[in-house]
C-alpha positions, 0 to 999 in steps of 0.5 A, a space after each residue: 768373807 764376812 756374809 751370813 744370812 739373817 732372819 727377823 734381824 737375827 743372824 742364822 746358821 743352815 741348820 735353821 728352819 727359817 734358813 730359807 726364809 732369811 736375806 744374805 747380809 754383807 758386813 765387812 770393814 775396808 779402808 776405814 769405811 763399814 759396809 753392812 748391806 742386805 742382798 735380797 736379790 741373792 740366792 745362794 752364798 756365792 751371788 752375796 760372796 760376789 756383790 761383797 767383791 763388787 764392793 770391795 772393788 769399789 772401795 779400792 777403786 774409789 767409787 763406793 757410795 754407802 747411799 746408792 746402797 741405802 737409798 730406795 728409789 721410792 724414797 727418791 722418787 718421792 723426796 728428790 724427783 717428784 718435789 724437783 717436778 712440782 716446782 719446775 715442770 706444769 706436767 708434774 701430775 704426768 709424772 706422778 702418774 708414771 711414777 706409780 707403776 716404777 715405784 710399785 716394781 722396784 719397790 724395796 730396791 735401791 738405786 744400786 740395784 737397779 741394772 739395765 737388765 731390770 729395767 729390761 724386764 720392766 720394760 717387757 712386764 709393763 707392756 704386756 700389763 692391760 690399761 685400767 679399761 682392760 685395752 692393750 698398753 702402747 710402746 709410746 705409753 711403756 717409754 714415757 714412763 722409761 723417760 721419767 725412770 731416766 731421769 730419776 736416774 740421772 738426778 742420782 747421778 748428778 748428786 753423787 748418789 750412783 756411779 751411772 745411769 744404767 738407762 743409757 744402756 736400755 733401748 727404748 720400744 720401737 713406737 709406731 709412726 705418727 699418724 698421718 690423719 687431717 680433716 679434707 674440705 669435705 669431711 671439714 665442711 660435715 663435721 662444722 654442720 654436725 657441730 651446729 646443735 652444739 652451739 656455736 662455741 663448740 663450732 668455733 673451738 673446731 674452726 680456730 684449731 683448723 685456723 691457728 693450730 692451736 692445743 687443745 690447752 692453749 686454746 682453752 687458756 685463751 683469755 679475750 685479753 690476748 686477741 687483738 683484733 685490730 693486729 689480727 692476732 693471738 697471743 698464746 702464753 701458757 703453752 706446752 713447751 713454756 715458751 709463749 707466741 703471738 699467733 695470726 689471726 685469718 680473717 675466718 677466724 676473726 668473724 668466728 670469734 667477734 659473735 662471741 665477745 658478747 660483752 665478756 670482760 677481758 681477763 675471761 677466757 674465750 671458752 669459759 665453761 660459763 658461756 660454753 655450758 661445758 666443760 672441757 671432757 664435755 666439749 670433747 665428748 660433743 666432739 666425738 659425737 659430732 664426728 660419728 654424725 659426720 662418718 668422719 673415722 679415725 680422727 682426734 681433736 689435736 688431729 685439727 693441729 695436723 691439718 693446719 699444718 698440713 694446709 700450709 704444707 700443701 699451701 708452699 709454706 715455709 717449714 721454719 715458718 710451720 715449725 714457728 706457728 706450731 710452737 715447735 722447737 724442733 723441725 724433726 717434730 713439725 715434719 711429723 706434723 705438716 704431711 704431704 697432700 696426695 694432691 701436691 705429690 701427684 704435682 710433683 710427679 706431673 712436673 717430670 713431665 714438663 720436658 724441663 732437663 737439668 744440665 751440669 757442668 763436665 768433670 774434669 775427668 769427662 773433659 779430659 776423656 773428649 
C-alpha cells in the first residue's frame, strides 16, 4: 500500500527523529486517476492504510471526488457559502457571525473529513464554551450555527463537491420551550407611565408593538410613506421573511402616531433617531430602564409581539388570521406566539358546567346488541 509519512515536505523512514512529528500521505495511482492525499487525523499506519482503502473503493465504485479532498471548509465558507449569503439573504452579518466559530474548529480539514462524529463533538465543545460576557452559551445559539454548518454542507453537495451531508445524521440540541411572557393590562398600564420621561416616541414605539405586533425592524424601517391614514394601515415592506404586508391600524394607534407627524416628510421613517434623539440600542436601553421602573420582570421587547398575539387569541381570532398579522409563514410558529390566557382556560373549563351533553349517534354494533 502506497502510505508513508512526510515531514517539512520530505518523506521519512521510522528510524527519523521527526517520525512522530510528521503527517501519513496516501499516494497511489487507480483507474487513471492519481490520488496523493495528507491524512492529518491518523495516528498510526493502519488509520492511513484504512482511508487508502475507503478511497480505492470509492474509485471503483465511482463516487471519488479529488476536490471534498482539497478543499477546505474555511475556503468554502468563505469563497462559496458566505458570497452566496451576501447576495441573497438581508441576514448574511448572522452568518458571518456563526461562521467564525466553525471555521476556527475545522480549521485545516476538509469537506471530507468532516463526519457526524466531529460535528458531535463540535456540537458538546461549543456548548460548554462561555459567551464573550463569561454567560452560559444557549442550545438555541450552538444549533443556529449547526444550521449554517448544514448548509454549507449542502451547497457542497449540491455542487458535487461531497457525496452526502453528513449533518443529516446529527441531532440538533434540544432547546427550551418558547417563552410564554405578555404584558396584562396592569403591568401595560406601569410600563406606558415609566415611559413618559422618555419621550413620547419611546411611548408610541411600545404602544404600536402592542397595537401591530410589529418587530423591532419593521417597526424602525416604517417610513410616513407607508401609513395611510385615511385605510387605517401600515404597510410594512422590509420585513424578516422577505415577504412585505399591510397591517391595520386601531384606532390607539392612530391617535399615538398623528402627534408625531409634525410636518416630516414622507420618505423619513417614523422613529428616525433625528426626532427620537436615540437610536436604536439607546431606545432599548430607555426601555429596559423603564421596566425596572415599572417592576415589570422577565420580559423583552419582542415580548410586546407575544402579547398582540396573545390578545387576539383571548379576543376569539382566527389563528390563520393571527398567523397573517404576524407575517408567520407557518401556523406551528404563530402557536408559539398566541398563548392561552388563564382567564380564557378558566372559561373553557367553566363551560363543563353549563349541563350541555353532547349526543352521538349509535354504531351499528350498538344497535345490533338492542
Amino acid at each position: 500500500m502506497a502510505v508513508y509519512k512526510r515531514f517539512n515536505g520530505k518523506r521519512i523512514k521510522p528510524n527519523d527523529p521527526n517520525w512522530e512529528h510528521g503527517t501519513w500521505v496516501v499516494e497511489f495511482s487507480l483507474r487513471g486517476l492519481y490520488v496523493k492525499e495528507a491524512i492529518p487525523e491518523a495516528r498510526i499506519k493502519r488509520q492511513a492504510e484504512q482511508v487508502e482503502t475507503n478511497l480505492r473503493q470509492a474509485i471503483f465504485d465511482n463516487k471519488y471526488n479529488r476536490a471534498s479532498g482539497t478543499t477546505r471548509v474555511s475556503e468554502f465558507i468563505d469563497n462559496v457559502f458566505l458570497k452566496w449569503a451576501r447576495e441573497s439573504k438581508r441576514s448574511w452579518k448572522d452568518d458571518e457571525q456563526r461562521a467564525i466559530p466553525l471555521k476556527e474548529f475545522f480549521r485545516g480539514r476538509t469537506l471530507r473529513d468532516i463526519t457526524p462524529m466531529l460535528i458531535e463533538k463540535y456540537k458538546f465543545e461549543r456548548l460548554k464554551t462561555p459567551t464573550k460576557f463569561e454567560r452560559e452559551r444557549t442550545p438555541a445559539t450552538v444549533n443556529r450555527e449547526l444550521q449554517v454548518l448544514s448548509r454549507v454542507l449542502s451547497m457542497a453537495y449540491e455542487n458535487g463537491v461531497i457525496d452526502s451531508n453528513p449533518m443529516s445524521r446529527v441531532r440538533r440540541l434540544r432547546e427550551p420551550l418558547p417563552r410564554e411572557r405578555y404584558l396584562t393590562s396592569e403591568e401595560e398600564e406601569r410600563l406606558i407611565k415609566a415611559l413618559t420621561p422618555y419621550g413620547e416616541h419611546l411611548q408610541a414605539l411600545v404602544i404600536l408593538g402592542l397595537e401591530t405586533g410589529l418587530r423591532l425592524g419593521e417597526l424602525l424601517s416604517v417610513c410616513w410613506q407607508d401609513i395611510d391614514f385615511e385605510r387605517r394601515s401600515v404597510y410594512v415592506e422590509k420585513t424578516k421573511t422577505g415577504r412585505p404586508r399591510t397591517v391595520p391600524l386601531s384606532a390607539r394607534s392612530i391617535t399615538t402616531l398623528k402627534p408625531l407627524r409634525q410636518g416630516a416628510p414622507d420618505a423619513e421613517q417614523v422613529f428616525h433617531h433625528t426626532r427620537t434623539g436615540r437610536k436604536r440600542r439607546q431606545m432599548i436601553v430607555c426601555f429596559t430602564s423603564a421596566l425596572e421602573e415599572a417592576k415589570v420582570t422577565n420580559f423583552h421587547f419582542h415580548d410586546l409581539r407575544r402579547t398582540f398575539a396573545t390578545r387576539l387569541r383571548a379576543a376569539g381570532v382566527h389563528q390563520m388570521d393571527i398567523m397573517t398579522l404576524l407575517g408567520h409563514t407557518t401556523l406551528k410558529v404563530t402557536l408559539g406566539y398566541a398563548r392561552a390566557t388563564q382567564q380564557r382556560l378558566v372559561e373553557a373549563i367553566d363551560a363543563l358546567s353549563n349541563g350541555r351533553v353532547l349526543e352521538f349517534a349509535p354504531s351499528a354494533r350498538q344497535v345490533r346488541e338492542k
